[in-house]
C-alpha positions as CSV (number, residue, x, y, z in Angstrom):
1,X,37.0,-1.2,4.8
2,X,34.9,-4.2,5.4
3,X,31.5,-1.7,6.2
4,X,32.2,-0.2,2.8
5,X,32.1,-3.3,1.0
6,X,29.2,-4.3,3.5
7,X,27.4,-1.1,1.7
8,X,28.8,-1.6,-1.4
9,X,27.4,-5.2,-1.7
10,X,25.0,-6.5,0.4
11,X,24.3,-9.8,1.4
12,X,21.6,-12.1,0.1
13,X,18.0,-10.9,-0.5
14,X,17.0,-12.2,2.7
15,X,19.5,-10.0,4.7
16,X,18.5,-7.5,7.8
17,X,18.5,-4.7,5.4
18,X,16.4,-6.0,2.6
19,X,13.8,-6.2,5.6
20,X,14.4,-2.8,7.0
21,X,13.6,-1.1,3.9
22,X,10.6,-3.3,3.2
23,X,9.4,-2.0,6.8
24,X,10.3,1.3,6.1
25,X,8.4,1.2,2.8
26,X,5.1,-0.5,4.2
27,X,5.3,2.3,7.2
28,X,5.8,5.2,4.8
29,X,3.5,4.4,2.0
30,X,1.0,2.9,4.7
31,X,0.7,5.7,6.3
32,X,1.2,8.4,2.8
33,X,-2.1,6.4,1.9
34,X,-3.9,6.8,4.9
35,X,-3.6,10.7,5.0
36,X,-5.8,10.0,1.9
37,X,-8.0,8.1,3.3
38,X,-8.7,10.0,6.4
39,X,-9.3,12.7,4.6
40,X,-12.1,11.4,2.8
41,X,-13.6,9.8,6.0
42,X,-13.6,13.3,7.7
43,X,-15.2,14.8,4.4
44,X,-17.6,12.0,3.6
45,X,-21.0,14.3,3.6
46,X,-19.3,17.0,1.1
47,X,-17.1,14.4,-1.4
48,X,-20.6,11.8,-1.4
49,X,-22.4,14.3,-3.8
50,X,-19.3,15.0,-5.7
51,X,-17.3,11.5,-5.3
52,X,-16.2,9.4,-8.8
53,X,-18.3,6.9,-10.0
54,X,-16.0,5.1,-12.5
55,X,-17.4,1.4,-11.9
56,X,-21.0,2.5,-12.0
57,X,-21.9,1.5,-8.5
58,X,-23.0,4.7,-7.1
59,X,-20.6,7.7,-5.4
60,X,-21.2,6.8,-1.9
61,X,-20.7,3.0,-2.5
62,X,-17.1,3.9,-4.4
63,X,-16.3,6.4,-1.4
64,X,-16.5,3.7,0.9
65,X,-14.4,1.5,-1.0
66,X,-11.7,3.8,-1.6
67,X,-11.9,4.7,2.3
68,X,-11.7,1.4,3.1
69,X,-8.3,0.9,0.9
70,X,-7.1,3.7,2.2
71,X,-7.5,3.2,5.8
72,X,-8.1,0.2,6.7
73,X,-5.8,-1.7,3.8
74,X,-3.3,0.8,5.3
75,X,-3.3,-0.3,8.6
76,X,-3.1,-3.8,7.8
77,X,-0.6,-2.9,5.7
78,X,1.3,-0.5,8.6
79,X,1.2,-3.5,11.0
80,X,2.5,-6.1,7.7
81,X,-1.0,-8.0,8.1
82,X,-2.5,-9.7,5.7
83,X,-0.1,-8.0,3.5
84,X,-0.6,-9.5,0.7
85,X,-4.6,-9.3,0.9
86,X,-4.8,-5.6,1.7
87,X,-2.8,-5.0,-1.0
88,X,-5.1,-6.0,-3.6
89,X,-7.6,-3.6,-2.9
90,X,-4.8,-0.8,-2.8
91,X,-3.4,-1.8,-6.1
92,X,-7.0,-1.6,-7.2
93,X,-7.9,1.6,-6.0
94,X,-5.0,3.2,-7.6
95,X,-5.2,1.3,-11.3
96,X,-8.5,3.3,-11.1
97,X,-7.1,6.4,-10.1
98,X,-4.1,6.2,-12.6
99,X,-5.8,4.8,-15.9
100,X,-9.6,6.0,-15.5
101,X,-9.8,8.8,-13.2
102,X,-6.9,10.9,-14.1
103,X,-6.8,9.2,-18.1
104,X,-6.3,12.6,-19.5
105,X,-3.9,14.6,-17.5
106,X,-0.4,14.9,-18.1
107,X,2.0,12.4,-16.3
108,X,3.4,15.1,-13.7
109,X,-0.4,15.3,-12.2
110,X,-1.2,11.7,-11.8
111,X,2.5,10.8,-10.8
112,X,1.4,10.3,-7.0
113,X,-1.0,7.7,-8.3
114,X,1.6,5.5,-10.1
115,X,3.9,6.0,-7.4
116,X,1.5,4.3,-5.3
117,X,0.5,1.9,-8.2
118,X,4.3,1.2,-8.6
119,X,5.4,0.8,-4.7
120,X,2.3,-1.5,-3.7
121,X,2.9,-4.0,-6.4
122,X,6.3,-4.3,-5.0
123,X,5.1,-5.1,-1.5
124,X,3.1,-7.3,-3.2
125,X,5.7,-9.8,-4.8
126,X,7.9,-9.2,-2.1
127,X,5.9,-9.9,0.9
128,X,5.8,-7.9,4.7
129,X,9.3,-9.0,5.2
130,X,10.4,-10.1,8.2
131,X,9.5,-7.4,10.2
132,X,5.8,-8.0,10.1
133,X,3.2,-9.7,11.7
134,X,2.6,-11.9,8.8
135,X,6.2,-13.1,9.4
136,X,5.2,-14.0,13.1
137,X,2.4,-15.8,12.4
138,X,3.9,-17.9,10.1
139,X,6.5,-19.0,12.0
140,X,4.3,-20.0,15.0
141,X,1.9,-22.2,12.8
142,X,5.5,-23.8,10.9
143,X,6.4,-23.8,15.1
144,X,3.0,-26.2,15.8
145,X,2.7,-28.3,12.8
């Protein structure tokens, strides 16, 4: 009985399982967003030429940027690094998906982009969690001081 209630209502916000899912969330969606990613590093010649230019900077500048949001924000992300600071050029990459680059399609085909939108400004107000090596790091400076 007392596992079912355990389910039912969990403890506090800061209990084991608030930071299991925020790990399972930074490894899934980290790693989701680096598929993306990869694929554009592998197919940087062809997508350069073809590549959206929504902030006017040139295509192979905003290729670059998105690959590095997608890769290396993700791994920094995967490891809970920096968390909060890889997650601003994620959020960014997909406002610009979401409201410029797919602005006219129906919801259903720019869904994976607010998904992504959605998910990543979570992580940001809540943090790595404690499974993360911002969470270490932390500890050993409050450890020194």
């Amino acid at each position: 009985m007392r596992n079912v209630i355990t389910i039912l209502f969990p403890c506090p916000a800061d209990s084991r399982r608030i930071n299991v899912a925020l790990l399972a969330l930074r490894l899934l969606f980290g790693a989701l967003f680096m598929v993306h990613g990869l694929s554009k590093l592998t197919g940087f010649i062809q997508m350069s030429s073809t590549f959206p230019d929504p902030l006017g900077i040139g295509r192979e500048f905003s290729l670059v940027l998105a690959i590095f949001g997608e890769v290396g924000c993700s791994i920094l992300l995967i490891l809970g690094l920096l968390t909060r600071l890889a997650l601003i050029p994620m959020v960014f990459t997909m406002c610009i998906a979401f409201f410029v680059i797919h602005a006219g399609v129906p919801f259903a085909a720019k869904e994976p982009a607010f998904t992504f939108l959605l998910t990543f400004v979570i992580l940001w107000i809540s943090g790595a969690g404690k499974y993360s090596l911002d969470y270490l790091i932390v500890n050993r400076i409050k450890k020194t001081c």
